[in-house]
C-alpha positions as CSV (number, residue, x, y, z in Angstrom):
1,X,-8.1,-17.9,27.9
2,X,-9.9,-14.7,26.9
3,X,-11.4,-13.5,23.8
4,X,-9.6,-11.5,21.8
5,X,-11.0,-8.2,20.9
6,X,-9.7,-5.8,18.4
7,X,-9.1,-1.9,19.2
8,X,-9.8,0.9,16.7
9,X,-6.1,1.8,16.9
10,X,-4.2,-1.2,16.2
11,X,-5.7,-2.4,12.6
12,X,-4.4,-2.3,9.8
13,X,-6.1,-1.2,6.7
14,X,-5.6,-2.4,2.9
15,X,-6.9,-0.8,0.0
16,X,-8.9,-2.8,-2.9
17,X,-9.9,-1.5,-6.0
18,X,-13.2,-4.0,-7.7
19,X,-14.0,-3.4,-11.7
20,X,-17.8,-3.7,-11.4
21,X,-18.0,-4.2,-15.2
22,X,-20.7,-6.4,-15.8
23,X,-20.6,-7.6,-12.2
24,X,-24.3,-8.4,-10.9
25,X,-25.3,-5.5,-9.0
26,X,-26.4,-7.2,-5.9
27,X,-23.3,-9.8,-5.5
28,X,-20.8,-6.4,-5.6
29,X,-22.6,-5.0,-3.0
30,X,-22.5,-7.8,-0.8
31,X,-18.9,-8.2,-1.4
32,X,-18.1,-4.7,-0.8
33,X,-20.2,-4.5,2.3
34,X,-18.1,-8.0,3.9
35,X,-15.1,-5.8,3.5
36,X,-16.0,-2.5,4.4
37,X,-17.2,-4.6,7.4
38,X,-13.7,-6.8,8.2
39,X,-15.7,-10.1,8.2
40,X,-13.3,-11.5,6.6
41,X,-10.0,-11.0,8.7
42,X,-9.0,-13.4,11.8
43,X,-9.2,-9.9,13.9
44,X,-13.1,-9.1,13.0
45,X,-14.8,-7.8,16.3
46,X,-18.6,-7.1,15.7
47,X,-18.5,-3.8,17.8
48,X,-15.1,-2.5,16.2
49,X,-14.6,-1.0,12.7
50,X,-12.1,-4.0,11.1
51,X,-12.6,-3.5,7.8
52,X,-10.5,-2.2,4.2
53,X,-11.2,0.5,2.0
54,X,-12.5,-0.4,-1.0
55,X,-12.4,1.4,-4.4
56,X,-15.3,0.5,-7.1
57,X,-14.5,1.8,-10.9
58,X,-16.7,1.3,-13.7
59,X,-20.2,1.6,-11.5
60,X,-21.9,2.9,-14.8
61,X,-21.5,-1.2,-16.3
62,X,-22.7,-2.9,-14.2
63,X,-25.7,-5.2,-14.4
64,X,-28.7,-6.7,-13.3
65,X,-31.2,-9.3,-13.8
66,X,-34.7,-9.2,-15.1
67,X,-37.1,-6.4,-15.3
68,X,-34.8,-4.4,-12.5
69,X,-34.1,-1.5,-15.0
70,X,-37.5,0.1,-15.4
71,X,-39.3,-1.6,-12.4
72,X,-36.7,-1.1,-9.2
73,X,-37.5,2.7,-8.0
74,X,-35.1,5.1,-5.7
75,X,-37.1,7.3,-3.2
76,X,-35.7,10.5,-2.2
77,X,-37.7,14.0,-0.2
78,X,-37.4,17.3,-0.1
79,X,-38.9,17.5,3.1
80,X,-41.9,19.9,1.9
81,X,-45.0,18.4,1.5
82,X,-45.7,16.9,-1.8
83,X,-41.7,16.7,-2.6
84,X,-41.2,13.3,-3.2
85,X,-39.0,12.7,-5.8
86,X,-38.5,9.1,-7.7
87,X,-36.0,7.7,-10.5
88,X,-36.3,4.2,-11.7
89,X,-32.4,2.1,-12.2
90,X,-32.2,3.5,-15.5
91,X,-32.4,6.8,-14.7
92,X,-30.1,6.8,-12.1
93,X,-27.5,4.7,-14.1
94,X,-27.6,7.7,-16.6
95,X,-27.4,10.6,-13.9
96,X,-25.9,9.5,-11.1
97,X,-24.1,5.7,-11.4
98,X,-22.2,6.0,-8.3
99,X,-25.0,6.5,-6.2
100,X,-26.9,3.2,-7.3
101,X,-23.7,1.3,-6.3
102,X,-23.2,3.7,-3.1
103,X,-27.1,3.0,-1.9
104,X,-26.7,-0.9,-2.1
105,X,-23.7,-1.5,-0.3
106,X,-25.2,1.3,2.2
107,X,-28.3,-1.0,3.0
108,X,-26.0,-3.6,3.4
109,X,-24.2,-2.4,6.2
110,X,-25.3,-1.8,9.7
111,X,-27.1,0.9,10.9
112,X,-26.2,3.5,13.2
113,X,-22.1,5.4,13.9
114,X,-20.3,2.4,13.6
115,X,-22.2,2.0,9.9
116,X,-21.5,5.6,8.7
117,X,-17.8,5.3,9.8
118,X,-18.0,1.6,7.7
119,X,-19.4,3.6,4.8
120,X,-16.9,6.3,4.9
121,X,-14.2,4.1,3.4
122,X,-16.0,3.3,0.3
123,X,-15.2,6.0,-2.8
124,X,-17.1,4.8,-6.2
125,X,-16.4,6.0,-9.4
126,X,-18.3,5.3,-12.9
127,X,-15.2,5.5,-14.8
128,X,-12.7,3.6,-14.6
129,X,-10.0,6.3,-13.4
130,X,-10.0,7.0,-9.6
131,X,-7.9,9.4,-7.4
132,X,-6.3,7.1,-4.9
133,X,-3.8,6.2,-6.7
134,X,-1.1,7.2,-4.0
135,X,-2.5,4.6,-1.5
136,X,-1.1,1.9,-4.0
137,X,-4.3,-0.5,-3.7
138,X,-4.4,-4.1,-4.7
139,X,-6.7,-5.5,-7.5
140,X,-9.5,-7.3,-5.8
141,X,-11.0,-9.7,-8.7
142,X,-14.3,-10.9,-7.9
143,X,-15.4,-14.6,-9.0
144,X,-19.1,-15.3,-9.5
């Protein structure tokens, strides 16, 4: 017997779509990530891209626990000197929502090409209208 490995080629993809409405911020992101990833399918291969799509709505509601609002900080540069630029959670819920979803299921996922590809299926939206549509995904409710 030899080990099955899956090819690139061959898998087939689903599409999910997750309400994050009051959905703890951290247990979406692992979800999402376990997905995106494939870990979850009989075919997973560590070195192989297995996973689903995965489309988040409602990213502006979700939530989190304790002091996280005013005391977890996002980092960014402008590569001069001097330019670093910082938001706490709530000011990123109020300007950007997507992004705070976007940057924990990022960190989440592993580093490198086969990450990036990984990422590239995930489109996050703060509404709860999104443009896919046409690819008929399934309602993935998530139980916590």
């Amino acid at each position: 017997m030899s080990t099955f490995m899956a090819k690139a080629n061959e898998v087939e993809r689903k599409w999910y779509v997750i309400d994050a409405e009051g959905v703890t911020l951290g247990h979406l992101a692992s979800e999402v990530a376990t997905i995106l990833r494939g870990k979850k399918k009989p075919i997973f291969t560590p070195h192989v891209d297995t996973g689903d799509y995965v489309i988040i709505v409602n990213a502006a509601k979700i939530k989190v626990t304790g002091k996280k609002m005013d005391q977890k900080i996002y980092f960014r540069h402008s590569e001069y000197v001097g330019g670093v630029k910082t938001a706490t959670l709530r000011e990123m819920l109020e300007k950007h929502p997507e992004r705070v979803v976007e940057h924990a299921v990022r960190g989440m996922l592993p580093k490198g090409a086969l990450g990036k590809q990984m990422y590239s299926k995930l489109h996050v939206y703060a509404g709860p209208e999104h443009e896919q549509a046409a690819q008929k995904p399934e309602v993935l409710d998530l139980k916590f």
